[in-house]
C-alpha positions as CSV (number, residue, x, y, z in Angstrom):
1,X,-4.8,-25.0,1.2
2,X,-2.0,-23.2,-0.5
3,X,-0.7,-20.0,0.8
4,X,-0.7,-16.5,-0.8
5,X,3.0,-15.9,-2.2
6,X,3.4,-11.9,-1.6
7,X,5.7,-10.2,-4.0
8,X,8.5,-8.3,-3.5
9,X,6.0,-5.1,-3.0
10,X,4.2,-6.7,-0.1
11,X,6.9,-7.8,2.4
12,X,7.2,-5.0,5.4
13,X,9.5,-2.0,4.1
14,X,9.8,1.4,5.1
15,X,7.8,4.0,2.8
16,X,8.6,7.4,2.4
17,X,5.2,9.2,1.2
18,X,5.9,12.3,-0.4
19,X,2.6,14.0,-2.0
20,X,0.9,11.7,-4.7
21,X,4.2,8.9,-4.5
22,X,5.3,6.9,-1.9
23,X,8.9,5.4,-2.3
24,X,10.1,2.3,-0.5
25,X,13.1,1.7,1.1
26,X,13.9,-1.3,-1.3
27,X,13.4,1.8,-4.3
28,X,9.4,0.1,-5.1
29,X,7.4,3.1,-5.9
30,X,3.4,3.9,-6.1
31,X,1.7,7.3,-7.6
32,X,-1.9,7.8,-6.7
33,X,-3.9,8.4,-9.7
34,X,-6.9,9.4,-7.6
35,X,-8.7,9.3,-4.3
36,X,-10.0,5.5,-5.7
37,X,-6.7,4.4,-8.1
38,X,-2.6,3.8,-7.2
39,X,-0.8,2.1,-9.8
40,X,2.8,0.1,-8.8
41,X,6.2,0.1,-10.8
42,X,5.6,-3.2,-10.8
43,X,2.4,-3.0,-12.8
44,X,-0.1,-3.6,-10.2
45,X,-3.3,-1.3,-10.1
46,X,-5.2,-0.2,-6.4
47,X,-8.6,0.5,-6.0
48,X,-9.8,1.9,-3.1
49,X,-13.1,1.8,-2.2
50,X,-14.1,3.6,1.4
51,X,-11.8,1.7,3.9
52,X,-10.5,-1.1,1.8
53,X,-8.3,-1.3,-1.0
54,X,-8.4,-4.4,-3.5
55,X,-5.1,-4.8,-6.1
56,X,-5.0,-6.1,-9.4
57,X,-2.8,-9.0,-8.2
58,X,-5.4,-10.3,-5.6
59,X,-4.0,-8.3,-1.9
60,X,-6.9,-6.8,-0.3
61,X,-6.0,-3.7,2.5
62,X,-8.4,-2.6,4.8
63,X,-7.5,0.5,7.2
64,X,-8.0,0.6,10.7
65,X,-7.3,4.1,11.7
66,X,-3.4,4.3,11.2
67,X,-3.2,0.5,11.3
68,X,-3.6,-1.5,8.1
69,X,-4.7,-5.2,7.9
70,X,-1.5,-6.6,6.5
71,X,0.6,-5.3,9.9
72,X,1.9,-2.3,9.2
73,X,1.3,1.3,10.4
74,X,1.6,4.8,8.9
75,X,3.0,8.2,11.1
76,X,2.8,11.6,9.3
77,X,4.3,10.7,5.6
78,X,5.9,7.8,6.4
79,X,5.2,3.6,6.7
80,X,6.2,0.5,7.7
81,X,4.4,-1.2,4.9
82,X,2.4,-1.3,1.6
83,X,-1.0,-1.7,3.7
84,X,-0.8,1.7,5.5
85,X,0.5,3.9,2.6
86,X,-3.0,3.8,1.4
87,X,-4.3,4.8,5.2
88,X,-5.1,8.8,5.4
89,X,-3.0,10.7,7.6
């Protein structure tokens, strides 16, 4: 069984959330379309659907409070990865 390859956009960074962007410390951004749509500089699209969000390029995120399933965590407006930006503060 082959394993996922992640791009650059999903290893663990520091994100700064700032309103409808978030801003990584590697300079990846995101902009929240909607409540149900984030699209990446990298050309990947987000839907969010309740808990879960599903990307274009096959990641799936689902919150857990401030938690997020691929590790990280979000405090206030900022993250320590893609999975928790997503997560309501």
């Amino acid at each position: 069984m082959a394993s996922k390859v992640f791009s650059k956009e999903h290893t663990m960074s520091i994100w700064q959330i700032l309103g409808s962007f978030a801003v990584s410390d590697s300079g990846d951004t995101v902009h929240k379309i909607s409540d149900s749509l984030t699209i990446s500089t990298n050309g990947t699209s987000y839907t969010t659907m309740g808990l879960t969000t599903v990307g274009s390029d096959g990641s799936v995120f689902i919150q857990q409070g401030c938690f997020s399933s691929d590790g990280s965590t979000r405090m206030g407006s900022v993250a320590t990865g893609l999975g928790a930006v997503f997560g309501q503060d």
